[in-house]
C-alpha positions, -999 to 999 in steps of 0.1 A, spaced: -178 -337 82 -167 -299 79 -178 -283 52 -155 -260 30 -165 -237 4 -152 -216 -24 -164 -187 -10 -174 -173 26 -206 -161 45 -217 -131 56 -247 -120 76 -269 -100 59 -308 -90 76 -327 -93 47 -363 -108 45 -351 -141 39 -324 -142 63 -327 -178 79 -336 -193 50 -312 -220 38 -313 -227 2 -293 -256 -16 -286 -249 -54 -285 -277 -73 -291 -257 -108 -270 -250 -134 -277 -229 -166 -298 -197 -166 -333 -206 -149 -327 -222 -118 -292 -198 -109 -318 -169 -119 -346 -181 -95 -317 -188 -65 -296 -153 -69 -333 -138 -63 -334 -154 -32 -292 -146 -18 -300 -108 -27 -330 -110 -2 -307 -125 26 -317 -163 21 -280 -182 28 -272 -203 -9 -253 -226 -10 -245 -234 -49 -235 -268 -56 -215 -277 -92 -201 -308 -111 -165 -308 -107 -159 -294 -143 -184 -268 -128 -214 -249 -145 -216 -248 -177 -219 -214 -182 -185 -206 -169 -174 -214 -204 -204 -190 -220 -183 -166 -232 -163 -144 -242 -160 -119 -221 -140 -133 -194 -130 -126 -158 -106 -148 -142 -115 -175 -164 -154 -170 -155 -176 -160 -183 -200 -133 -182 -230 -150 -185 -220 -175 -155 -212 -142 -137 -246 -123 -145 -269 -148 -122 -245 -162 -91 -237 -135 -67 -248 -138 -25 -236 -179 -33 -213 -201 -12 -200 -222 -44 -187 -257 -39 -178 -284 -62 -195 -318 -60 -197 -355 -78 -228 -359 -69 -230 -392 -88 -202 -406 -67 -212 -417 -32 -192 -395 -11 -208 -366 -34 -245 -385 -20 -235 -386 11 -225 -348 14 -256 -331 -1 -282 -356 19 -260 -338 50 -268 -307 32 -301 -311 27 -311 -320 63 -300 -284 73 -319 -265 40 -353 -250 40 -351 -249 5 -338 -275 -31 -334 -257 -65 -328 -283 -92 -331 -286 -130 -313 -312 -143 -323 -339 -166 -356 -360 -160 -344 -391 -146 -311 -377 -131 -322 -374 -94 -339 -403 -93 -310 -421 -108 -290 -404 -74 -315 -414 -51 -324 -377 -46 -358 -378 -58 -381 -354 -43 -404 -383 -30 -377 -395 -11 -360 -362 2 -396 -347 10 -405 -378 28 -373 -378 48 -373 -338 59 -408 -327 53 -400 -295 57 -386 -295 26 -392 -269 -1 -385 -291 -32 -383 -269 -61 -379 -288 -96 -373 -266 -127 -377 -284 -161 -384 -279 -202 -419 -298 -203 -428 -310 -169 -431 -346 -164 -467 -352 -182 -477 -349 -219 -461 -358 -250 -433 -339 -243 -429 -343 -208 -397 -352 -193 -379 -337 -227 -348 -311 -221 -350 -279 -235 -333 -241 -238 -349 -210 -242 -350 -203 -279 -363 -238 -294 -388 -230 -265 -392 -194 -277 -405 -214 -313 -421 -242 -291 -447 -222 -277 -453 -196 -308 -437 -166 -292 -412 -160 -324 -442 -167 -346 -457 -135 -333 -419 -117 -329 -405 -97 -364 -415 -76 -386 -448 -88 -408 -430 -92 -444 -400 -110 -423 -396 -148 -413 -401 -152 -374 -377 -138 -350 -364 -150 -312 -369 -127 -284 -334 -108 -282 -327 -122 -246 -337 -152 -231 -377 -140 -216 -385 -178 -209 -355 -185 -187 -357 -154 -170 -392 -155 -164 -389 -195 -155 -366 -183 -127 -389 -158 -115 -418 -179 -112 -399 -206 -94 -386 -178 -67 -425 -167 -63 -438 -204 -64 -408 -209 -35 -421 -178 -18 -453 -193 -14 -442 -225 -4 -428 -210 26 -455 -191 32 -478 -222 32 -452 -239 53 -453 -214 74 -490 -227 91 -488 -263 82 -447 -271 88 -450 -291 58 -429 -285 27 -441 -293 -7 -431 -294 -45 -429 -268 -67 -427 -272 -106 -415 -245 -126 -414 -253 -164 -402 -233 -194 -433 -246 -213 -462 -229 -190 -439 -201 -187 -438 -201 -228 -476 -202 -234 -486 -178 -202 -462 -150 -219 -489 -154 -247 -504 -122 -236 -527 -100 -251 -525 -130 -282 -538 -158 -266 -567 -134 -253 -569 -121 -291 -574 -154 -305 -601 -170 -276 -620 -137 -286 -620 -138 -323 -607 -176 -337 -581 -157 -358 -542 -168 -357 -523 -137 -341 -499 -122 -371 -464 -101 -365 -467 -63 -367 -433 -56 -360 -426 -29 -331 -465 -20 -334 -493 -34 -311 -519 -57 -321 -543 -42 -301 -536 -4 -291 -527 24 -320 -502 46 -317 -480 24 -303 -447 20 -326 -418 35 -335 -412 70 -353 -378 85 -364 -368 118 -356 -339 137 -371 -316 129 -344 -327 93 -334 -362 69 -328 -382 71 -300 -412 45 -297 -446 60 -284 -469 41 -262 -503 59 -264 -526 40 -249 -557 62 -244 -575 91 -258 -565 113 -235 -531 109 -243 -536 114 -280 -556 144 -274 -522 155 -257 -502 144 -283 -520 161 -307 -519 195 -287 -481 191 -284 -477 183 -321 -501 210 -333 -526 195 -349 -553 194 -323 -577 184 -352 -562 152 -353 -579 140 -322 -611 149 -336 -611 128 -370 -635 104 -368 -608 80 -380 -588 81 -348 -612 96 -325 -609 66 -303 -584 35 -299 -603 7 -319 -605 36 -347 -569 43 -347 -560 6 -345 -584 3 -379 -571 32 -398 -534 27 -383 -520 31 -418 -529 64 -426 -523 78 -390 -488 62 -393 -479 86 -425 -490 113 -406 -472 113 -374 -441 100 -393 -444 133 -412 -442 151 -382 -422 137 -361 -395 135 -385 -382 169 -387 -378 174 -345 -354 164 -322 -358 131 -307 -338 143 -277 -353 172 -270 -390 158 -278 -390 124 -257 -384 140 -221 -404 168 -235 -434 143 -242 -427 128 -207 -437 156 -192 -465 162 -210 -480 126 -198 -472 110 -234 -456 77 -227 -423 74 -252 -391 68 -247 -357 72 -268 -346 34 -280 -314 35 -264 -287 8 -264 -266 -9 -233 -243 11 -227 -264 42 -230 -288 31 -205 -261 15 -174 -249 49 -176 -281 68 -176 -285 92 -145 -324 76 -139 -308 38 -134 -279 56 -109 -307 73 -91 -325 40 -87 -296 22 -77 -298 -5 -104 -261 -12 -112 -240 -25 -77 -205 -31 -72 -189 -59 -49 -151 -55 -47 -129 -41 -76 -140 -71 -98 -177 -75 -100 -208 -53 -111 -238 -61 -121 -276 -56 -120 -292 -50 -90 -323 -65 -79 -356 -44 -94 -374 -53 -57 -376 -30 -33 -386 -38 4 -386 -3 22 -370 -23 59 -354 -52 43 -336 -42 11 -317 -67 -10 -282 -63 1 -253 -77 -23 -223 -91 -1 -208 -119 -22 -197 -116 -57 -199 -149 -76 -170 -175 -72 -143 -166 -100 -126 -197 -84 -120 -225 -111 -138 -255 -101 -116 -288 -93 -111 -306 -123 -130 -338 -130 -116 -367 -107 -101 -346 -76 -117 -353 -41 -146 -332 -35 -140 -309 -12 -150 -313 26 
């Protein structure tokens, strides 16, 4: 049975070049995880229900009737349309999979099973396998085997209750961390799978849930609260732990300043004049400042607010004082630093998005297909093959 997709292959001689990978995942997580592996030469082959992905309908913006958001997470994919509930669908991803290194799911608990794709049977047919099964809960505890999507998550495991300003009601995380993250860990967990596999031949499964991504993004507050028993509170844009470390308003915009040692509020001080500052016993070290936050706030307001913010954050730069400008989108995809570091890439006349941040000094990530525009056969055609 020939095999035909929406879009072609290309050769590419990046570090994963060999590696098969069938994508089974639809949404943000598991597309995240498998884009990852395409821009680092693994060969993806993207698999969707015949009304396809649901995210090609995430929108607007549109581009060719593909929305944004679809767009954003499936570039280096061969895309094809399957019913994989239909037996003919069955048929052609258990052909798949004997020639794939690599399975990326996250659908539904139950749902593979159901298909007679369940990675007990797959794994013990090809144990080479690399079975990689991306979920809301996992399938143990209370809420095992329960869906989920980022933001109820984002509540779930107590991130918003620490996100917002103190006098405010909780807040989400402005994009969605717990996806994102999800996906990352499943590429790394795959990563070492292969690596594994690599001296034993043997495959294995890999869980990757939202949930344990939620609560291990609990950093420094879970540490805060084993150390003292006290609930973690909001603070806004300041940190709970290090002081000054918030944002300040100049006369021409707001930079946020990450000091995060004495040294560099010694330099600080020096820069802003008022070398005494560093000297006060209320602030002469980072547990004082955090204690008498307050007060040092009114100060440093007081004086940053009559400079220029764009003048005085690469300023500060230079003078080893972490800070930076809070810039929007647009401002920052056109920035000369992301051009220099290549972090915007262009495939065609149609498609640009974010490059990948890793960066292999013999095997770069290389970008060679943009995502399929392509609309997927509707609901009842004939697969494709």
């Amino acid at each position: 049975m020939g095999l035909r997709f929406l879009s072609g292959s290309t050769d590419n001689g990046g570090s994963l070049e060999g590696v098969k990978v069938l994508d089974l995942s639809r949404v943000l997580g598991g597309p995240y995880c498998t884009q990852i592996l395409g821009d680092h030469g693994a060969d993806v082959i993207k698999v969707e229900p015949p009304q396809g992905d649901e995210t090609r309908t995430w929108g607007p913006p549109f581009l060719n009737g593909a929305a944004s958001y679809y767009i954003g997470v499936n570039r280096n994919k061969r895309s094809m349309t399957v019913d994989l509930a239909s037996p003919h669908g069955k048929a052609l991803i258990e052909e798949l999979i004997a020639d794939c290194d690599v399975l990326v799911e996250n659908f539904k608990a139950g749902t593979m099973e159901k298909w007679g794709l369940d990675p007990e049977r797959l794994m013990a047919k090809h144990p080479h396998l690399v079975y990689c099964r991306i979920t809301g809960f996992g399938d143990n505890g209370p809420f095992g085997k329960l869906p989920a999507y980022d933001t109820a998550m984002q509540a779930t495991v107590g991130l918003m209750s620490l996100n917002g300003p103190a006098d405010s009601d909780p807040c989400r995380v402005g994009f969605p961390v717990i996806d994102i993250v999800t996906g990352l860990n499943a590429a790394l967990g795959i990563m070492f799978a292969l690596h594994e596999r690599g001296h034993s031949g043997r495959g294995q499964l890999i869980e990757s849930a939202l949930y344990d991504t939620g609560v291990s993004l609990l950093h420094p507050y879970a540490a805060n609260y084993f150390l003292t028993g006290e609930n973690p509170q909001r603070v806004g844009n300041a940190h709970s732990n290090i002081y000054p470390y918030d944002t300040f308003a100049t006369k021409t915009s707001t930079l946020y300043l990450a000091v995060g040692n004495n040294g560099q509020f010694k330099r600080l001080c020096q820069y802003l004049d008022v070398p005494e500052l560093s000297d006060d016993l209320r602030f002469h070290d980072n547990g004082s400042r955090s204690k008498n936050r307050d007060v040092l706030r009114e100060i440093l307001a007081r004086l940053f607010a009559p400079l220029d913010g764009v003048e005085l954050v690469p300023d500060l730069m230079r003078a080893g004082i972490p800070c930076g400008e809070i810039a929007t989108v647009d401002k920052v995809l056109k920035h000369p630093q992301t051009e220099a570091r290549n972090l915007v890439v262009q495939i065609g006349e149609q498609y640009k998005g974010l490059a990948s941040p890793i960066k292999l000094s013999r095997t770069p990530a290389s970008y060679r297909l943009p995502p399929s525009f392509e609309s997927p056969q509707i609901e009842g055609e004939k697969n494709e093959c």
